[in-house]
C-alpha positions as a Markdown table, in Angstrom:
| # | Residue | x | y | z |
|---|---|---|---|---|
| 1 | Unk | -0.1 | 329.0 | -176.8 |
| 2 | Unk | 1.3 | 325.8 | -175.0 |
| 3 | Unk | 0.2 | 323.9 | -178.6 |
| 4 | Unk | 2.2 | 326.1 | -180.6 |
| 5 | Unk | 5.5 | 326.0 | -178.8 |
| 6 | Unk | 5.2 | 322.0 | -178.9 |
| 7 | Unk | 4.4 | 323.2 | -182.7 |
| 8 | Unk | 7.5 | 324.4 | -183.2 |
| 9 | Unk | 9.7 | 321.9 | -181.1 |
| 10 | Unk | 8.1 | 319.0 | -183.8 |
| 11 | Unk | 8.9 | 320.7 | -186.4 |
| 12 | Unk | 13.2 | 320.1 | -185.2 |
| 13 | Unk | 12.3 | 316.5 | -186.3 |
| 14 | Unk | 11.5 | 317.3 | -189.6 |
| 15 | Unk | 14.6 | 317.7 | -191.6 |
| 16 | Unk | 16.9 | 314.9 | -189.3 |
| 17 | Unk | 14.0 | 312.4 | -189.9 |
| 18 | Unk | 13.6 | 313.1 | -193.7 |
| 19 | Unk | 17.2 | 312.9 | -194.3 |
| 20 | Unk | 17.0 | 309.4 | -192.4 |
| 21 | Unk | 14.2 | 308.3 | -194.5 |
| 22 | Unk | 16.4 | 309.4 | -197.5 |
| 23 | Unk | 19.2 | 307.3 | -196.3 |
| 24 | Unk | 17.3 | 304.7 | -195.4 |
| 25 | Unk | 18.4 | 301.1 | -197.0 |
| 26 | Unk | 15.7 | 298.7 | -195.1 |
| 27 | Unk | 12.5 | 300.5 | -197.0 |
| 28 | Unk | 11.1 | 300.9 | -193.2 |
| 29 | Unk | 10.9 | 304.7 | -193.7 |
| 30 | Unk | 7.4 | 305.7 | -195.1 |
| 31 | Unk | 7.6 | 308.2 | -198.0 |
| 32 | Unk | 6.5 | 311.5 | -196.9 |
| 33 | Unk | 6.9 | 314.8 | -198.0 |
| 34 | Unk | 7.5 | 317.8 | -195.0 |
| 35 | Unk | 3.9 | 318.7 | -194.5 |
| 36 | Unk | 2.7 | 315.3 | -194.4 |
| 37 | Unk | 5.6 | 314.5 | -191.8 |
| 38 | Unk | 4.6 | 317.8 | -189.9 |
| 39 | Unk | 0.5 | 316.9 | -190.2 |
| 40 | Unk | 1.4 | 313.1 | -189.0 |
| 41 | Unk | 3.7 | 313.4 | -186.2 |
| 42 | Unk | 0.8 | 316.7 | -184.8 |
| 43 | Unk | -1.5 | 313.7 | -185.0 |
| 44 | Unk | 0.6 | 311.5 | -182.9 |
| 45 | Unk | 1.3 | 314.0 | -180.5 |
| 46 | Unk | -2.2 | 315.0 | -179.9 |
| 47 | Unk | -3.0 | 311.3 | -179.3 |
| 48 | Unk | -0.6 | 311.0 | -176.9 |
| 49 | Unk | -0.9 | 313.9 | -175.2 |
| 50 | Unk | -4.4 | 314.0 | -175.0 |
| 51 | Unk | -5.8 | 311.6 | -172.2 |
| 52 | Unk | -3.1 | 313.2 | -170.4 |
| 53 | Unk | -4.9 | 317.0 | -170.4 |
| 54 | Unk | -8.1 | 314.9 | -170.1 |
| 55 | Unk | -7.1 | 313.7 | -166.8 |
| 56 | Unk | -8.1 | 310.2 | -168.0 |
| 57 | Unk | -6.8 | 306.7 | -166.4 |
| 58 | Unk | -5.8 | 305.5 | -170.1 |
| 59 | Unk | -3.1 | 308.2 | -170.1 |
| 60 | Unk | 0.3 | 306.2 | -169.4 |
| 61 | Unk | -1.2 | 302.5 | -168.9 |
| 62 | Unk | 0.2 | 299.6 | -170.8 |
| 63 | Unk | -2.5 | 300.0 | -173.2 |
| 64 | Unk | -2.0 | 303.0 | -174.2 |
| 65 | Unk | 1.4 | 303.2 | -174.6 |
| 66 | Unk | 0.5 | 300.1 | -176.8 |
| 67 | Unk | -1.6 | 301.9 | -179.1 |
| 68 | Unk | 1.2 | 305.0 | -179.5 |
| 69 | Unk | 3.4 | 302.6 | -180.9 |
| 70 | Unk | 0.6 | 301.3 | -183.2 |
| 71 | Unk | -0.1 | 304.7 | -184.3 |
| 72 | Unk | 3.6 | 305.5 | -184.9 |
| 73 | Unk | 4.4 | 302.7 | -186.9 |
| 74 | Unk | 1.4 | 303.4 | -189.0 |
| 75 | Unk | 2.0 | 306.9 | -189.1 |
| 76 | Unk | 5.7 | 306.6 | -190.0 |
| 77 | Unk | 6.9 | 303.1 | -191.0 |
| 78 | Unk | 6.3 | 301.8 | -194.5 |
């Protein structure tokens, strides 16, 4: 239940982040169509979410904040 109210506050993002990527001038937007948008930032969130409901010392250190940004870039930048 808690996974599909999160579900629905991602999918807000959607249209305000493809209209950026439309706008973009820089080519740092990576092309994506909605679903794909939808499917990769679901995939992000469970990452970092998960150690979090895991109870697990990872969640919040410098590292893995680290690897969130990794995964967001490669998830979202071109």
């Amino acid at each position: 239940m808690l996974i599909k109210k999160l579900e629905k506050h991602f999918d807000v993002l959607t249209a305000p982040h493809l209209k950026a990527a439309a706008r973009d001038k820089t080519n740092t937007f990576k092309k994506m169509d909605e679903l794909e948008f939808r499917d990769s930032i679901r995939a992000h969130a469970h990452y970092v979410k998960q150690p979090f409901l895991e109870d697990n010392n990872f969640a919040g250190s410098k590292e893995h904040q680290q690897k969130c940004y990794e995964m967001a870039v490669k998830l979202f930048a071109s």
